[in-house]
C-alpha positions in Angstrom: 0.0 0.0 0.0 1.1 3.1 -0.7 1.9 5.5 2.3 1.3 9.2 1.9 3.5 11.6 3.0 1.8 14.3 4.9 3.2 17.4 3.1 2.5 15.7 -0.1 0.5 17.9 -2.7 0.7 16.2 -6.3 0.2 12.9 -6.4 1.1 11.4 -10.0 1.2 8.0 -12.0 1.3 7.9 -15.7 0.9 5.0 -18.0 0.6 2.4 -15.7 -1.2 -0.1 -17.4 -1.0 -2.7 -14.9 -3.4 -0.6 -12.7 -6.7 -1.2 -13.5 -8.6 -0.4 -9.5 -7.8 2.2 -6.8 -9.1 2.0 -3.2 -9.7 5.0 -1.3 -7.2 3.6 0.9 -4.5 5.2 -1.3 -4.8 8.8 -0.1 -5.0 7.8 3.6 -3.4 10.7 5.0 -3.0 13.0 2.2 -5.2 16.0 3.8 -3.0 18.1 1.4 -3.0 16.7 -2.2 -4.0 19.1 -4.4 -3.3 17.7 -7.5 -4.0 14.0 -8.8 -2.7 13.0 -12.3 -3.5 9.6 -13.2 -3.1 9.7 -17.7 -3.5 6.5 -19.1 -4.2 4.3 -16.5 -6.9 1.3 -17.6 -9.3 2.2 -14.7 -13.0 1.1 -15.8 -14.6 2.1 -12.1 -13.7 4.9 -9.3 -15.4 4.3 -6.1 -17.5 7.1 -5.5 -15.7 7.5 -1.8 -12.3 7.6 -3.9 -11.3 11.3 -3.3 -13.9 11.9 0.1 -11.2 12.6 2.1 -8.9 15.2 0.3 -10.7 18.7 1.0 -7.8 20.5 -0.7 -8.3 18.8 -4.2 -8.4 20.9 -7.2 -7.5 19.4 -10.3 -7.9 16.0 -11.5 -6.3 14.5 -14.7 -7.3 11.4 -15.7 -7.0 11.5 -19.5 -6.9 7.8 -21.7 -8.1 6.2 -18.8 -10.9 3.7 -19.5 -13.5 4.8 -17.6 -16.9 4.5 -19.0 -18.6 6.9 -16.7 -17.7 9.0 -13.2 -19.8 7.9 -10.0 -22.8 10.3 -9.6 -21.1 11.1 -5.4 -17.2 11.2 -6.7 -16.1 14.8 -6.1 -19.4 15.0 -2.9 -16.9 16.0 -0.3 -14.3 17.9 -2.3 -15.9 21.8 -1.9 -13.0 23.6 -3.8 -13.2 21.8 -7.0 
């Protein structure tokens, strides 16, 4: 699992084919991140809980990805998007 630093603000992975699911579990202490970029990744899902508890996002990139649709409740919890 990946462990989040605390002052961590972008968080990026590019062309990773091999990842095709993300749990929210990932950004477990990553109050911070600001910034997600996650191009061409074969994601077909997001849980809709995914990005609930990073209150500083802005931007997500999440260009050739595979997804089919977003999760009506993704971005719920993120107020400065």
């Amino acid at each position: 699992m990946f462990i989040c630093s605390i002052n961590l603000e972008i968080f990026n992975i590019r062309w990773a084919s091999s990842i095709v699911e993300l749990k929210k579990e990932i950004f477990e202490g990553c109050e911070k991140l600001s910034t997600i970029e996650m191009t061409g990744l074969k994601l077909k899902t997001l849980d809709e809980d995914l990005f609930s508890e990073l209150p500083q996002l802005r931007k997500i990139y999440l260009d050739y990805s595979d997804l089919e649709a977003l999760p009506e409740k993704l971005f719920e919890h993120n107020k400065v998007l």
